[in-house]
Residue, then its C-alpha position, 0 to 999 in steps of 0.5 A: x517551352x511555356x504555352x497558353x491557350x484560350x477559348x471564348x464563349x459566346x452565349x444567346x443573349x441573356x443566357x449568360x449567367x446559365x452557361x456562367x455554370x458551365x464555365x465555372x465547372x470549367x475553371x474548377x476542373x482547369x484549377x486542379x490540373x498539373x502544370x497550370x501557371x496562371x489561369x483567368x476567367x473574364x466576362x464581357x465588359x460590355x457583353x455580359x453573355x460572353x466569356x473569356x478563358x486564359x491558361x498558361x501552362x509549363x509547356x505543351x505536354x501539360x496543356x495536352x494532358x489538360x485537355x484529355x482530363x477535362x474533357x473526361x471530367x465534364x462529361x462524366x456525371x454531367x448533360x455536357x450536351x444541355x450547353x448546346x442550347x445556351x451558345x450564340x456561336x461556336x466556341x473558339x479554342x486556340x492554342x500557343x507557344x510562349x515565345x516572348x515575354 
């Protein structure tokens, strides 16, 4: 069964295109992963700090395996911690079967 997920961003306010660096290494590594159907990266039309990631993927296995992948990938090489300073709130991370389209 087909899933989705999605995450929201929410940086301090101005800090937007600093954590955009963030979420475009993100989107890279997201691009390459296997099983991906469709994926969307969007910016606040009225918040420009705020950010929202969509990923449709062939089914859950390949979602999983997605998640194990880039969190191994964006913490190697690389001060994940810095994002820290940049975030407003918490990010949301949810995850869903597609049951209807």
């Amino acid at each position: 069964m087909r899933h989705m997920s999605f995450a929201v961003f929410r940086f301090v306010q101005g800090r937007g295109n600093e954590g955009k660096k963030y979420i475009d290494s993100y989107y890279t590594i997201l691009k390459k992963q296997k099983g991906l159907v469709k994926a969307y990266i969007s910016q606040g039309a009225g918040d420009p700090d705020s950010f929202f990631i969509y990923s449709e993927w062939k089914d859950e296995k390949s979602h999983n395996e997605m998640i194990k992948n880039a969190k191994s990938l964006l913490t190697s090489g690389t001060d994940y911690m810095s994002i820290l300073p940049l975030l407003f709130t918490t990010p949301v991370f949810e995850s869903y079967k597609i049951i209807h389209e």
